[in-house]
C-alpha positions as CSV (number, residue, x, y, z in Angstrom):
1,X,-0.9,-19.8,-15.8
2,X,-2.6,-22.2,-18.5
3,X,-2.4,-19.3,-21.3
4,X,1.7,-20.4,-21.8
5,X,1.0,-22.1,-25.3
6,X,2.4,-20.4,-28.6
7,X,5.2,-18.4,-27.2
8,X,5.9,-14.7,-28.4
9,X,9.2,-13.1,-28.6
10,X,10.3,-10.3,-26.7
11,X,9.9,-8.0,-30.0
12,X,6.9,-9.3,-30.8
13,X,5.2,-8.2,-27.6
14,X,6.5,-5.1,-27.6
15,X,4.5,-4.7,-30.8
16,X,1.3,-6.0,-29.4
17,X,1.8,-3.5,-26.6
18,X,2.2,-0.7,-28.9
19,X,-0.3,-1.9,-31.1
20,X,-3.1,-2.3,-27.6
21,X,-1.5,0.2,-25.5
22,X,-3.5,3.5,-24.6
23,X,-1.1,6.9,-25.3
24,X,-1.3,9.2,-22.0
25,X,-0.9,12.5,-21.2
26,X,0.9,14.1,-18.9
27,X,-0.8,13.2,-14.9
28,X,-1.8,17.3,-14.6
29,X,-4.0,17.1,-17.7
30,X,-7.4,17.1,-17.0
31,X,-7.4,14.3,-19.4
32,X,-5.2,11.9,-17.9
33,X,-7.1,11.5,-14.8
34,X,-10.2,9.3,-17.0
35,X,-7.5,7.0,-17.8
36,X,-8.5,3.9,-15.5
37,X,-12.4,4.3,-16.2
38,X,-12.3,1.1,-18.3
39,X,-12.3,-0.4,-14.4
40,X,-14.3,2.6,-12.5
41,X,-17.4,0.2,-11.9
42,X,-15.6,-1.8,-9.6
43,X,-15.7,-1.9,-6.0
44,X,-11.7,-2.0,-5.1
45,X,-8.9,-0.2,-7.8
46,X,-5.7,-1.4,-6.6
47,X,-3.1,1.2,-8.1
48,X,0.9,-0.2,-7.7
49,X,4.6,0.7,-8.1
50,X,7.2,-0.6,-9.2
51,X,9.1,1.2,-6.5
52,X,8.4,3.3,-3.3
53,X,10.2,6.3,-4.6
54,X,9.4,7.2,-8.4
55,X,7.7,10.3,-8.6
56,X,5.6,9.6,-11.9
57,X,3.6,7.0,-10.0
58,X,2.6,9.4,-7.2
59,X,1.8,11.9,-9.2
60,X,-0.2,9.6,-11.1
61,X,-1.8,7.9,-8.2
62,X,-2.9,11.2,-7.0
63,X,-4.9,12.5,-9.8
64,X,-6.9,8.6,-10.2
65,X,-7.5,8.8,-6.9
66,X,-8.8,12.3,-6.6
67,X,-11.0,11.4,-10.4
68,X,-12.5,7.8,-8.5
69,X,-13.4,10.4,-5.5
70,X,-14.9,13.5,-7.5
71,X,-16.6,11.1,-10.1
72,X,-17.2,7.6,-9.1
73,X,-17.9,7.6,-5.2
74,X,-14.7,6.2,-3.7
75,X,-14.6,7.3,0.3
76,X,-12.0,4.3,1.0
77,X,-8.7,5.6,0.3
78,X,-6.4,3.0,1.7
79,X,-3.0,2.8,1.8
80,X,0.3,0.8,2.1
81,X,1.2,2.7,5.7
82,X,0.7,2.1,9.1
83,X,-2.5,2.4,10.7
84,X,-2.0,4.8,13.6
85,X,0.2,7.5,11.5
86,X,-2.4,7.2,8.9
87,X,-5.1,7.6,11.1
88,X,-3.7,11.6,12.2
89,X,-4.4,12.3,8.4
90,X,-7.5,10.9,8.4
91,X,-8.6,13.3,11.2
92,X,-6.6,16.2,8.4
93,X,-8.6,14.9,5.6
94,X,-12.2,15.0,7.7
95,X,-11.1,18.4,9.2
96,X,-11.2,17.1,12.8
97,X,-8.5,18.6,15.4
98,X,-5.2,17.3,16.3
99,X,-6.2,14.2,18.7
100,X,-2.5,14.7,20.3
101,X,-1.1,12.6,18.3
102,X,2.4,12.5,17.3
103,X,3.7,13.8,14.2
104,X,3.2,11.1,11.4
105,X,5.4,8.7,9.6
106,X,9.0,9.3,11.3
107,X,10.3,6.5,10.8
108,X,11.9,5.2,7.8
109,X,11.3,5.1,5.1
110,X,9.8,8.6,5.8
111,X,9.8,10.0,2.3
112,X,6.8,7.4,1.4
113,X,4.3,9.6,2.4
114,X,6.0,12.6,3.6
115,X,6.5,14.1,0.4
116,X,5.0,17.1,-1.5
117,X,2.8,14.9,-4.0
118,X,1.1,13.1,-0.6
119,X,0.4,16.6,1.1
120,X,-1.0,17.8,-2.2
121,X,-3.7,14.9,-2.1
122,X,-4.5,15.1,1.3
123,X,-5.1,19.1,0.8
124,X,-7.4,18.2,-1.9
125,X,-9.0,15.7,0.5
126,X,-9.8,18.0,3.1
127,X,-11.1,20.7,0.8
128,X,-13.0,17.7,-0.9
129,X,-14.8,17.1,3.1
130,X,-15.3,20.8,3.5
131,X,-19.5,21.0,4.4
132,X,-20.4,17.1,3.9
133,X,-21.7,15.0,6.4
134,X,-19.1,12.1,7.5
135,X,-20.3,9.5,5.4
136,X,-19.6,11.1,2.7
137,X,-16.4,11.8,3.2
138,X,-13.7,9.8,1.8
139,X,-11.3,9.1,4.6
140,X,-7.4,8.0,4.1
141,X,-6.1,5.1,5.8
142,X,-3.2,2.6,6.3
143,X,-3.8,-1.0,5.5
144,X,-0.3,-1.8,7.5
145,X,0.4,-3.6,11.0
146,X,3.8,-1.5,12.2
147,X,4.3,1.1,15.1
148,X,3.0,-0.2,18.1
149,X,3.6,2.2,19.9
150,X,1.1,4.4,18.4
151,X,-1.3,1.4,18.3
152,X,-0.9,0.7,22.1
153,X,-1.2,4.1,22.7
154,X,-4.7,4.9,20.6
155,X,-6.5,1.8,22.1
156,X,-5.5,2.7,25.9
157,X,-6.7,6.6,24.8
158,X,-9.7,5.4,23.8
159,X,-10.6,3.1,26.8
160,X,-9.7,6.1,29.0
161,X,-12.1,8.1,27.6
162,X,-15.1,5.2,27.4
163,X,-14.3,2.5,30.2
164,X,-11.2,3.5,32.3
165,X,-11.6,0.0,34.5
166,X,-11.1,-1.6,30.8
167,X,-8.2,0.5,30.5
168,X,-6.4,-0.6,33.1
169,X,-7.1,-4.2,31.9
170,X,-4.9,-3.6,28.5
171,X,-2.4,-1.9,30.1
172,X,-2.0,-4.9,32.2
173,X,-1.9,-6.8,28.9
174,X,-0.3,-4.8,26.6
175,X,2.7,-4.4,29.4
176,X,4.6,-7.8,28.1
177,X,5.1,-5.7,25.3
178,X,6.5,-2.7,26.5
179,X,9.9,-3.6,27.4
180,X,10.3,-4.0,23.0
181,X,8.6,-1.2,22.4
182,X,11.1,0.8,20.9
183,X,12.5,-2.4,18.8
184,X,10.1,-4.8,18.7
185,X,12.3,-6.9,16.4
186,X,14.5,-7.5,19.6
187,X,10.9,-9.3,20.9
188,X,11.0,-11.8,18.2
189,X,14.2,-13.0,19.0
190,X,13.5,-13.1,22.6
191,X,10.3,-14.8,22.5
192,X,11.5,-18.3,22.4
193,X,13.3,-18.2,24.7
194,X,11.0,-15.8,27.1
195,X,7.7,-17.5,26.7
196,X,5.8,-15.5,24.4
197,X,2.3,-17.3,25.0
198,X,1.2,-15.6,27.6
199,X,1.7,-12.0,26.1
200,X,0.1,-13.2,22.9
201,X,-2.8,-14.7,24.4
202,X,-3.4,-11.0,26.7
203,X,-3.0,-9.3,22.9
204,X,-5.7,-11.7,21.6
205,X,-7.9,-11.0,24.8
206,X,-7.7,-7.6,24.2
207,X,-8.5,-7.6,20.6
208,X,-11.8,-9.8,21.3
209,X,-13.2,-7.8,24.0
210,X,-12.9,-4.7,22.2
211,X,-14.7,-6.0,19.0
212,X,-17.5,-7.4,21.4
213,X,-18.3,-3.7,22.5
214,X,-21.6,-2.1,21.1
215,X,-20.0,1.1,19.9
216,X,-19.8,1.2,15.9
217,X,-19.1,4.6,15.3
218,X,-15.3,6.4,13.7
219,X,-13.3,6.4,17.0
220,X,-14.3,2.6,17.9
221,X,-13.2,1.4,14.4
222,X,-10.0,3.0,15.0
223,X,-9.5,1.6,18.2
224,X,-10.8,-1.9,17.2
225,X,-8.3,-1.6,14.2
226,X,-5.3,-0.5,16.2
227,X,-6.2,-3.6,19.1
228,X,-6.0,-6.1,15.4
229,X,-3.0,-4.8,14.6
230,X,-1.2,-5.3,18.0
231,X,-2.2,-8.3,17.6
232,X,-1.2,-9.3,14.8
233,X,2.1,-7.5,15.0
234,X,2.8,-9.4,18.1
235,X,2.8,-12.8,16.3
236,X,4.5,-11.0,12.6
237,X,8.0,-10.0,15.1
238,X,7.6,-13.5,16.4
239,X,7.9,-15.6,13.6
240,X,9.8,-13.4,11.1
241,X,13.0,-15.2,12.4
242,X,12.3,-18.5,11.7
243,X,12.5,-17.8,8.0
244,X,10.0,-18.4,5.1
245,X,7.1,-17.0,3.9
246,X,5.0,-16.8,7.0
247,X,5.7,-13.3,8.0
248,X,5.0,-11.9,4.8
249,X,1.9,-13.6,4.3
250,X,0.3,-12.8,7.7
251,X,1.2,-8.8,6.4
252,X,-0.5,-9.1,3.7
253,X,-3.6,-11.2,5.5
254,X,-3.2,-8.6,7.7
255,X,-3.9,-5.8,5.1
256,X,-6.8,-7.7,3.4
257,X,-8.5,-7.9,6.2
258,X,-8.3,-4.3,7.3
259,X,-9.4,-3.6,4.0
260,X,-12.4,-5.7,4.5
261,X,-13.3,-4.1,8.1
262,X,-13.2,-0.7,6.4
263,X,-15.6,-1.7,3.6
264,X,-18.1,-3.1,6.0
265,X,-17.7,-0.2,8.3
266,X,-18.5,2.0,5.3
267,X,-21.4,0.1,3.8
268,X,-22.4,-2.2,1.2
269,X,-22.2,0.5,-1.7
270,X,-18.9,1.6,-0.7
271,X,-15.7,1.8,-3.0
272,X,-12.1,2.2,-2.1
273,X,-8.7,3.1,-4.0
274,X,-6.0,1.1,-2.7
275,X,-2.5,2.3,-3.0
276,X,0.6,-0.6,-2.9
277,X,3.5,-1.6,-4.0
278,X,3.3,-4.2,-7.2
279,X,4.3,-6.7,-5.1
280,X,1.5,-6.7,-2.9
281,X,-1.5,-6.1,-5.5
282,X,-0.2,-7.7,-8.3
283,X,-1.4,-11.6,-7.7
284,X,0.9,-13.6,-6.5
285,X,-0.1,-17.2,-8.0
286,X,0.9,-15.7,-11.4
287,X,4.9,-15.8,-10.6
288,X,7.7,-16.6,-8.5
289,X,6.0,-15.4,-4.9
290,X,3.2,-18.0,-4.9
291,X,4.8,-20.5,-7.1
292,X,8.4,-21.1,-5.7
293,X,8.6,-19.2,-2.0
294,X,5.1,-19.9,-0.9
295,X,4.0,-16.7,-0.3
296,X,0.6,-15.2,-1.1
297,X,-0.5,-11.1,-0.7
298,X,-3.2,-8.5,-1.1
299,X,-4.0,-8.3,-4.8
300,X,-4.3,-12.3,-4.4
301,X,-6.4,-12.3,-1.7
302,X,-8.4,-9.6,-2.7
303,X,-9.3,-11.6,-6.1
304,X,-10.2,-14.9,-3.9
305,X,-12.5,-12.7,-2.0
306,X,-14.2,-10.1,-4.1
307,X,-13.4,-11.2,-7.7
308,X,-14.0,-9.4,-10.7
309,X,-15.1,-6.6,-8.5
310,X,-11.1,-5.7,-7.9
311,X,-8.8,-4.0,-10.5
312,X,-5.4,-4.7,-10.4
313,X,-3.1,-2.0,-12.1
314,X,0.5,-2.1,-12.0
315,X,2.9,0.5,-12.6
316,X,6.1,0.3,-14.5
317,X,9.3,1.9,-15.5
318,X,12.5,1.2,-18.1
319,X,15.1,3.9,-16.7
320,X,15.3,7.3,-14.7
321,X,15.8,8.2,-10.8
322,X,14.3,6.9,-7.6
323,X,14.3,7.9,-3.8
324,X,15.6,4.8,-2.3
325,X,18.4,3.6,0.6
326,X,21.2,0.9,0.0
327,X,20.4,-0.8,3.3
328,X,17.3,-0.3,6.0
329,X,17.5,2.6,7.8
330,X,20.0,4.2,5.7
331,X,19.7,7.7,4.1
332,X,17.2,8.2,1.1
333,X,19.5,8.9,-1.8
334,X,18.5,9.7,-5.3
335,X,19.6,6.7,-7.2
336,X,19.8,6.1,-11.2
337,X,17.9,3.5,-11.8
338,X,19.7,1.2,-14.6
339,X,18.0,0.8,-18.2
340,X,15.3,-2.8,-18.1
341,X,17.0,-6.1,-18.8
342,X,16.6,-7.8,-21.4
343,X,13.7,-9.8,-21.7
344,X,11.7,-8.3,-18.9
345,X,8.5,-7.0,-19.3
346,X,9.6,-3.5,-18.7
347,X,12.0,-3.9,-22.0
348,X,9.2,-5.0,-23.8
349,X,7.5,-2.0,-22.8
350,X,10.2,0.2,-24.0
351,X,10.5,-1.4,-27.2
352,X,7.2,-0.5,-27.9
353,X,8.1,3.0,-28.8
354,X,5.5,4.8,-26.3
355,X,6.7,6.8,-23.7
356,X,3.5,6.6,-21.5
357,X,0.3,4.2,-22.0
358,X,-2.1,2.3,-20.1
359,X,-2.6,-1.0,-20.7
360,X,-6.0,-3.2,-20.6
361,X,-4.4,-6.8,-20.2
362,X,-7.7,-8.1,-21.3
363,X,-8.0,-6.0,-24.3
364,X,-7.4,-8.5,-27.1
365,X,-6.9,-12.8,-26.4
366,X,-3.4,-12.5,-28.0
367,X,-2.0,-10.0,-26.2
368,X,-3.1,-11.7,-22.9
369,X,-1.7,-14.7,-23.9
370,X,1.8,-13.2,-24.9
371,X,1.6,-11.1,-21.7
372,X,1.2,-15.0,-19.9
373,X,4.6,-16.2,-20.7
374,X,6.5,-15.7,-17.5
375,X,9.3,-12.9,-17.7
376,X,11.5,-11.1,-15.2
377,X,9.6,-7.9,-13.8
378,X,11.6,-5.4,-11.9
379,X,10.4,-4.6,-8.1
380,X,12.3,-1.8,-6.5
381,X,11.5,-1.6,-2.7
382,X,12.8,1.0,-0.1
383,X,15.9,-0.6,-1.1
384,X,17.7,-0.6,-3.9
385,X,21.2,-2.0,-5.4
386,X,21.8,-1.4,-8.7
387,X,24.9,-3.8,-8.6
388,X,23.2,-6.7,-8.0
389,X,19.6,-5.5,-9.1
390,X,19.0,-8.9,-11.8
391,X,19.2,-11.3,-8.5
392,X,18.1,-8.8,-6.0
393,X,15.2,-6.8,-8.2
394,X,13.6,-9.5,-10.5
395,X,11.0,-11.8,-10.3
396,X,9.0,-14.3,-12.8
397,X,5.7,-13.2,-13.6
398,X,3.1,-13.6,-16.1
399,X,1.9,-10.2,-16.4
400,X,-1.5,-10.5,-18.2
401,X,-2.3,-12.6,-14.8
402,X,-1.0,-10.7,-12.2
403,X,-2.2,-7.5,-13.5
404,X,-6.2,-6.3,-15.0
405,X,-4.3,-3.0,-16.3
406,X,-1.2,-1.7,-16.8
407,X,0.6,1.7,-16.2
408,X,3.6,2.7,-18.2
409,X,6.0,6.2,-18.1
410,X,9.6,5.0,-20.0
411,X,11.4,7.4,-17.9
412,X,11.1,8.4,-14.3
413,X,12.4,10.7,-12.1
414,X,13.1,10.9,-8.3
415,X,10.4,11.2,-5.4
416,X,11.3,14.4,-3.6
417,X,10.9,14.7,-0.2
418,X,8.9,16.9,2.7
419,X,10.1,20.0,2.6
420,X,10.0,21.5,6.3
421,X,6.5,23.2,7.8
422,X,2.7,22.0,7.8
423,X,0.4,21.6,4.4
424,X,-1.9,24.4,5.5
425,X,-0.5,28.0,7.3
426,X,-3.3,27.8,9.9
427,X,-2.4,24.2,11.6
428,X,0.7,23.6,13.7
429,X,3.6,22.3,12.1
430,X,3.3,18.8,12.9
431,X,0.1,18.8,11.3
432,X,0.0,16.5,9.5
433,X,3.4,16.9,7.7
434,X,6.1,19.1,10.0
435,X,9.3,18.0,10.0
């Protein structure tokens, strides 16, 4: 954050933002969707949120994603979910049958992907696959390390049906995880006191002697991935509870590195969309999460890897409604989401007078070095509390680094939800989205 020198006010940048700032239009003009070609030769386009339930940024999502498919060969389209419940839409998206799975993403917070916007996409998707040959597909997958279950469950699947002896090996192994299946918090706090090392060292065995198997093809990947995650969530549940920054940063490791298998599995001319929240592709060296709590994440690790190959494009908001819950596992509620405070970035947004823009951070030297002095920026999780949102919802950040682009709508509304039934009449109803 050397580009601190020669402060501008909070008016000021508004100005510079107004004066830089790209007008858009509406996400269902055919228009819009162009609106992050300035970054279409890269490799990676990370696309955020400021929240997990603002409908604007879905919508918005959406229609770059399905552009960077039709137009600029993206068949990566990974997301901030888990990898198993993902993987049934991936089978949607390619038109393969049910695999007898269970319905996806029931768990809280459901409404991130079970919503009309998400259905719509991975409609498109599949008509998108109709008649071409599987690598050329694009293919929709979760970059996260929950739901075990699932995870335990795909691996031991897939054994069955290639090496049932090695099957019976990772049941074996994966059976010190069993008992916490259904809460595997409950197996962080027990592992200390339980000796954990000899159920993460049978994860880890199992991990390595699936990647040392010959088979490269689709189901192999996915059985490869879901053995990584295991593993990986196995050591996440056991050191969230000692504190710090080490559970989020193995996440987020986590997430990179699927990322990475699913760009080498797809070749060296492959391109992905990513979708996550801002606080995992924004970097984090440029603000509180790197500098004071330690923490690194994806948009970080992706620079330190790939470079100027990755885009990162935040979303924002000053005002409006989200889809949110006051506590985990509560209810999704429509909430108001309070007006920007002062001297955030999102109020400088406002005050420049433009309803909806994209911004290139890099588009003039004084803008980026206005957008370098470090000001609150609003994150908005799957929980939110507007009474306490300046300590709870605020971070420092120096926007012109964290961000190669940014994505502005003033006012926002609520994500709706699912409504009940599948997305097409001729599937059953749990597939991919019945309630």
């Amino acid at each position: 954050m050397a580009e601190q020198q020669n402060p501008v006010s909070s008016s000021d940048a508004g100005k510079l933002i107004a004066q830089h700032a790209r007008p858009l239009p509406s996400s269902d003009d055919g228009s819009f969707r162009g609106c992050l070609d300035r970054w279409s030769g890269c490799r990676i386009m990370m696309l955020g949120e400021a929240s997990h339930g603002t409908a604007e940024f879905y919508s918005a999502r959406a229609a770059i994603t399905r552009h960077m498919i039709a137009h600029h060969g993206v068949t990566i389209v990974a997301v901030e979910a888990d990898w198993p419940d993902a993987a049934v839409l991936n089978r949607y998206v390619r038109g393969l049958p049910p695999n007898n799975e269970a319905a996806p993403f029931q768990r809280f917070p459901r409404w991130m992907w079970r919503n009309p916007i998400s259905a719509e996409l991975l409609d498109w998707m599949r008509d998108w696959n109709r008649n071409r040959p599987p690598e050329r597909q694009a293919g929709f997958y979760g970059l996260d390390m929950y739901n075990l279950s699932a995870a335990m469950q795909s691996v031991l699947a897939y054994l069955e049906q290639t090496d049932p002896g090695a099957a019976e090996i990772a049941r074996q192994r994966y059976g010190c995880l069993q008992p916490w299946i259904d809460s595997p918090g409950a197996y962080g706090r027990a592992a200390p006191t339980t000796g954990y090392h000899a159920c993460e060292e049978a994860v880890v065995n199992q991990c390595r002697d699936l990647l040392k198997q010959q088979d490269h093809g689709a189901e192999a990947l996915d059985a490869a991935q879901n053995a990584r995650l295991i593993a990986s969530a196995e050591r996440y549940y056991r050191i969230m509870y000692r504190g710090g920054p080490d559970a989020w940063n193995l996440r987020d490791s986590h997430m990179c590195g699927t990322l990475s298998h699913l760009l080498m599995a797809a070749g060296p001319e492959s391109k992905a969309v990513v979708w996550a929240h801002n606080s995992h592709i924004g970097d984090a060296r440029q603000g509180d999460m790197g500098q004071r709590m330690g923490e690194h994440n994806l948009g970080q690790l992706a620079r330190q890897r790939w470079g100027d190959q990755v885009a990162l494009i935040g979303f924002g908001t000053h005002e409006g409604t989200v889809t949110a819950a006051s506590d985990w596992g509560g209810s999704a509620e429509m909430m108001n989401v309070r007006p920007s405070h002062p001297g955030s970035l999102e109020r400088e947004c406002h005050e420049s007078g433009l309803p909806r823009f994209v911004l290139d951070m890099n588009a003039d030297p004084v803008l980026r070095r206005a957008l370098a002095r470090p000001r609150p920026q609003r994150f908005i999780g799957v929980i939110y509390r507007p009474e306490s949102e300046l300590l709870s919802h605020y971070m420092q950040c120096a926007a012109s680094g964290q961000y190669d682009g940014w994505v502005w709508f003033d006012r926002t509304s609520a994500l709706t939800r699912a409504a009940s039934g599948g997305t097409q009449a001729d599937l059953p109803d749990t597939w991919p989205f019945g309630m």
